[in-house]
C-alpha positions in Angstrom: 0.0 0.0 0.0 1.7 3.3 -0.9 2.0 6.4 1.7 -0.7 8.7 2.2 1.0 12.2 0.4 0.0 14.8 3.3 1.3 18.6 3.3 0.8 20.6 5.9 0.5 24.3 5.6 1.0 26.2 8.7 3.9 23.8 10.5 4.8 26.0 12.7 1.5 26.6 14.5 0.3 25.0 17.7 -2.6 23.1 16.0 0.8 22.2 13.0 2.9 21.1 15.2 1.1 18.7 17.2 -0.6 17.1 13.7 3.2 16.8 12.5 4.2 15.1 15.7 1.4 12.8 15.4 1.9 11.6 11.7 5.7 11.7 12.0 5.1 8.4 14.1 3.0 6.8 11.4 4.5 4.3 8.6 1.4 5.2 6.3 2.1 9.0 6.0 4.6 10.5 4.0 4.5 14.5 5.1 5.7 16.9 1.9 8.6 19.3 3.5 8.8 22.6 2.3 11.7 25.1 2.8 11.3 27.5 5.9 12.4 30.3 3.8 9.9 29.7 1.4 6.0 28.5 3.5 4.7 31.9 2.4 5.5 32.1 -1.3 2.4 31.3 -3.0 3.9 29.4 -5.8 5.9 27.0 -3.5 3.0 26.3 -1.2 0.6 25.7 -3.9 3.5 22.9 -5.5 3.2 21.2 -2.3 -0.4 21.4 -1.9 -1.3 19.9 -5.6 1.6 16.8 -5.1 -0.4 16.0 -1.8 -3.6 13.4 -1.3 -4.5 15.2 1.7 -3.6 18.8 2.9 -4.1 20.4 6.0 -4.4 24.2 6.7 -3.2 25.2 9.5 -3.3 29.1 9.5 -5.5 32.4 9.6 -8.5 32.6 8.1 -7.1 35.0 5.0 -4.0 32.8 4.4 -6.5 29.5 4.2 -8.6 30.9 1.6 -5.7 31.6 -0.5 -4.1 28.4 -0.1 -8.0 27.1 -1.1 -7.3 29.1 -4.1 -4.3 27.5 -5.0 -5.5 23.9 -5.2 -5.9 22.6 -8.8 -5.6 18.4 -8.0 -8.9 18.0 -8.1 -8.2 14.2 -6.3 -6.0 16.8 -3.2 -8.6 16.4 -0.1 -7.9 20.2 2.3 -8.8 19.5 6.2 -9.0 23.1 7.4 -8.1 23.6 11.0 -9.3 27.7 10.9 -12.6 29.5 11.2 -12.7 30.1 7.4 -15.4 27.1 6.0 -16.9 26.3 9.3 -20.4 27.7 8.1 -19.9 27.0 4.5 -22.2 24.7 3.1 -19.8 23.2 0.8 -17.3 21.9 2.8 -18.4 18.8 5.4 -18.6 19.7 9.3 -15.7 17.6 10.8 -17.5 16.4 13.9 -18.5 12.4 12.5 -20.1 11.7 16.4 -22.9 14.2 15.9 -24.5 11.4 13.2 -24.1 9.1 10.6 -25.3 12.0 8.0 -21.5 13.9 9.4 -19.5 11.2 8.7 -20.5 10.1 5.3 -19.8 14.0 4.2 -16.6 13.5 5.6 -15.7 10.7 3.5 -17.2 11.4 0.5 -15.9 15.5 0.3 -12.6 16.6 -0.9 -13.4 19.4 1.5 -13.6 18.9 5.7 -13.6 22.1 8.0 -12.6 20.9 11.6 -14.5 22.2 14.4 -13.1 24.8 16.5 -12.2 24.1 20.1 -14.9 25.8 22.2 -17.7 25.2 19.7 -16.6 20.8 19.8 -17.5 21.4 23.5 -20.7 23.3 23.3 -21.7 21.4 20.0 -21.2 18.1 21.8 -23.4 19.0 24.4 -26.4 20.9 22.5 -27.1 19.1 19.6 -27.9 15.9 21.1 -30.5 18.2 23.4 -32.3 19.8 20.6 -32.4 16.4 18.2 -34.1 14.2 21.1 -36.1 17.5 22.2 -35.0 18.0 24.9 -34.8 21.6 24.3 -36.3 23.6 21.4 -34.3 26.1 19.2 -34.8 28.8 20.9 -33.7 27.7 24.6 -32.1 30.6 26.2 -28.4 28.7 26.5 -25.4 30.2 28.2 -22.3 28.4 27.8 -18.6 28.5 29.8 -15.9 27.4 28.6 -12.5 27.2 30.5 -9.3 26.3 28.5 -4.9 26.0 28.7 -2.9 29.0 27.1 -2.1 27.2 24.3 -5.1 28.1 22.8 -3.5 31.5 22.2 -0.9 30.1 19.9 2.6 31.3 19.9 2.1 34.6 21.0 0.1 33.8 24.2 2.0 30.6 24.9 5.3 33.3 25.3 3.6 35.4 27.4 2.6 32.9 30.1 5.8 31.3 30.1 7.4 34.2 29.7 10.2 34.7 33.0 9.2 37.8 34.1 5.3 37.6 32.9 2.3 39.8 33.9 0.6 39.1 37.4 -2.6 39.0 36.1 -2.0 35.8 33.8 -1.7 34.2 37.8 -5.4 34.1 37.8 -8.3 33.0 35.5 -8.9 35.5 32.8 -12.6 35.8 30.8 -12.4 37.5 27.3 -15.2 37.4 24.2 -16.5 40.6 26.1 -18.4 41.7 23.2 -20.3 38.2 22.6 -18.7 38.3 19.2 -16.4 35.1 19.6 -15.5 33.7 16.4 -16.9 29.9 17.2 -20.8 31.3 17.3 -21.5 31.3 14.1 -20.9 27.3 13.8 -22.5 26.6 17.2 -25.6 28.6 15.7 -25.6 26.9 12.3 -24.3 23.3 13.6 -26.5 23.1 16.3 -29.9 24.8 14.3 -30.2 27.5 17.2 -32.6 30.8 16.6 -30.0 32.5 18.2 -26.5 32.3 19.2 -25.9 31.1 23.3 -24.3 33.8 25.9 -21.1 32.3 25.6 -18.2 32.9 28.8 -14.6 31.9 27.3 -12.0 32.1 30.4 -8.6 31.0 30.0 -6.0 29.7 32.6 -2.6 29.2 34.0 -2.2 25.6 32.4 -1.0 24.2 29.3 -3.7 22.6 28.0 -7.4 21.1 28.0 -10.8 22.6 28.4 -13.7 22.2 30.0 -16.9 23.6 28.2 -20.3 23.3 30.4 -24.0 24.4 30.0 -26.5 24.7 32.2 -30.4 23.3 32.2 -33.1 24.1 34.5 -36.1 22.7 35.2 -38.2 25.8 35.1 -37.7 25.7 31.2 -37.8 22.1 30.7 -40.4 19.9 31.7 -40.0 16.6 33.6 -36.5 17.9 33.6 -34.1 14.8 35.2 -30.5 14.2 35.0 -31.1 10.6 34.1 -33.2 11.6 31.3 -30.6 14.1 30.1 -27.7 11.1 30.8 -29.8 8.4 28.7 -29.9 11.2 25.7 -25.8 11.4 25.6 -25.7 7.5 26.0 -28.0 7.2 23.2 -26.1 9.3 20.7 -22.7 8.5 21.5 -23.1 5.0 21.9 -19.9 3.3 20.5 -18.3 6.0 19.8 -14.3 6.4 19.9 -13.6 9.6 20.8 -16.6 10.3 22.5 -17.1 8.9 25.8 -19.8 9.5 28.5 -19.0 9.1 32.4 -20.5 7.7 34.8 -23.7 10.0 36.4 -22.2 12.5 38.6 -19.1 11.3 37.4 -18.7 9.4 40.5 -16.3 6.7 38.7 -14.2 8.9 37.3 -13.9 11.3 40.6 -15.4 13.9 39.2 -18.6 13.8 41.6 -16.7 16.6 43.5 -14.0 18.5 40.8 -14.1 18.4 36.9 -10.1 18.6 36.1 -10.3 20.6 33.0 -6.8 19.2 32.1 -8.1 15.5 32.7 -7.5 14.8 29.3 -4.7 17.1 28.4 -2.2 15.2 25.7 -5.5 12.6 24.6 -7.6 13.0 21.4 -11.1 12.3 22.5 -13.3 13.7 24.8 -15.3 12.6 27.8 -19.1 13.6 28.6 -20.1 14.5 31.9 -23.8 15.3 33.7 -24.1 16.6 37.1 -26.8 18.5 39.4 -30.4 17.6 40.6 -33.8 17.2 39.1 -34.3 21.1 38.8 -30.8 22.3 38.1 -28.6 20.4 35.6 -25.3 21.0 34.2 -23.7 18.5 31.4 -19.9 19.7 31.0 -17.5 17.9 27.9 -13.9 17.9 29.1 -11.2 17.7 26.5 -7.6 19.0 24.9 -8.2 21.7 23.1 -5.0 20.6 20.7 -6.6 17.2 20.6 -10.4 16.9 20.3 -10.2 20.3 19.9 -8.3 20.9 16.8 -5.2 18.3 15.8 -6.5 15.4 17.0 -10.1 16.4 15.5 -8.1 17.0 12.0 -6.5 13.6 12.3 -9.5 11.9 13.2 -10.9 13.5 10.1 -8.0 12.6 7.3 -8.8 8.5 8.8 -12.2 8.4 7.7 -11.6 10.3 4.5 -8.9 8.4 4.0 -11.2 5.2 4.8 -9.0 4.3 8.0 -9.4 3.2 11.6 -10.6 6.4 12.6 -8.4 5.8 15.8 -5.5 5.4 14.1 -2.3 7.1 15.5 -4.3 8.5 17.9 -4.5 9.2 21.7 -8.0 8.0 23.2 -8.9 5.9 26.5 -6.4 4.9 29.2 -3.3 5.4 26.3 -0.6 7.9 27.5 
């Protein structure tokens, strides 16, 4: 079986660097180089993109357009790791859990746009609510979302690991003032809402991971139970690699009294979690934001369109 051709545009990136490191430890993947002095010129990346089977974009939303532009191998299959197709009717939602209909776009279309990280988390947790009817379109949902500095990229990574760093990134810090964060459009569109949620980004002193929760209440939803709301996940994510539901209460995995949002820091799926009473409920999806949350969720993505183990040089379960 020959190698799988994969380029990667944008190397040097956070969400680059750990999909290099992942495929640099697989026998089926060869990755196209290109010279550091050359990863802006135009005519170079567009050489690498047309002699790969698969490309992935790993950069801002301008420069991924372009490179779009460049592609003339009509067989070359782009995974897009930026905001830039995420609403874009034409290119296949990379989130294959949500249903059956989400994975067979992914492995029929030449085009994939991989979720962003906070809207995997929110995603994960609404859509399952609105298709079992749970709640309607137009619940009033406000969502939190607490993730590692990597996030950032380059730029904030330095500045929290920077020697002689600003006291204020010793504390929890909450931005997206303006309720204009770039994930709402997807979570909007994905999801089918009337509206987009209130949506609460904080990030943190800590590498990586996130922990995205919502909250339901019983005054809105009737014969609201946490067992009902915990059969609904079970139901959809039944069998499902990457992922995983916990216990109720998260007793088992001892998160009845904290939810670590770096509990799954370095994996590639994400685990599921419902908590609260019969009138208050809050369901909270814990994952890495560089795994589930963007390389991992890229990877997952070139597997199936590549008709692969879906798993495949992946980190899920118990693996380290």
């Amino acid at each position: 079986m020959s190698k799988i051709k994969v380029f990667i545009d944008g190397s040097e990136g956070t969400t680059g660097l750990r999909i290099f490191d992942r495929l640099s430890a697989r026998d089926d993947v060869e990755l196209i180089g290109i010279d550091p002095e050359l990863r802006k010129d135009p005519k170079e990346r567009a050489k690498c993109i047309n002699a790969s089977d698969l490309t992935f974009l790993c950069l801002p939303d301008v420069a991924s357009r372009e490179s779009v532009s460049l592609v003339d191998n009509e067989k070359t299959i782009i995974i897009d790791t930026s905001t830039a197709h995420r609403t874009d009717d034409n290119w296949a939602y990379g989130f294959p859990e949500l249903s059956i209909e989400f994975e067979n776009r992914i492995k029929s279309s030449k085009r994939i746009a991989v979720p962003g990280c906070h809207a995997s988390g929110v995603i994960a947790l609404v859509y399952p609510l609105i298709k079992a009817g749970v709640i309607g379109k137009d619940y009033p949902l406000t969502a939190y979302s607490l993730t590692g500095y990597s996030g950032g990229g380059k730029k904030m990574i330095a500045e929290y690991e920077a020697e002689n760093r600003s006291l204020y990134l010793n504390s929890p810090r909450a931005y997206g003032l303006t309720q204009a964060h770039k994930h709402l459009p997807e979570i909007k569109k994905v999801c089918g809402l009337t509206a987009e949620p209130v949506f609460c980004p904080i990030v943190a002193d800590y590498y990586s991971g996130m922990e995205t929760t919502i909250s339901l209440s019983g005054n809105l939803i009737d014969k609201l139970t946490k067992e009902k709301i915990y059969e609904v996940y079970k139901k959809r994510y039944e069998g499902k690699a990457f992922v995983k539901i916990a216990s109720l209460d998260g007793v088992d995995e001892g998160f009845d009294k904290f939810i670590p949002s770096n509990a799954l820091s370095g994996r590639d799926d994400m685990l599921i979690t419902v908590n609260g009473n019969d009138e208050r409920v809050t369901v909270s999806a814990v994952f890495d934001n560089l795994g589930k949350g963007a390389s991992g969720a890229a990877i997952e993505c070139m597997n199936i369109a590549c008709g692969l183990e879906k798993t495949k040089g992946l980190v899920i379960g118990t693996e380290e």
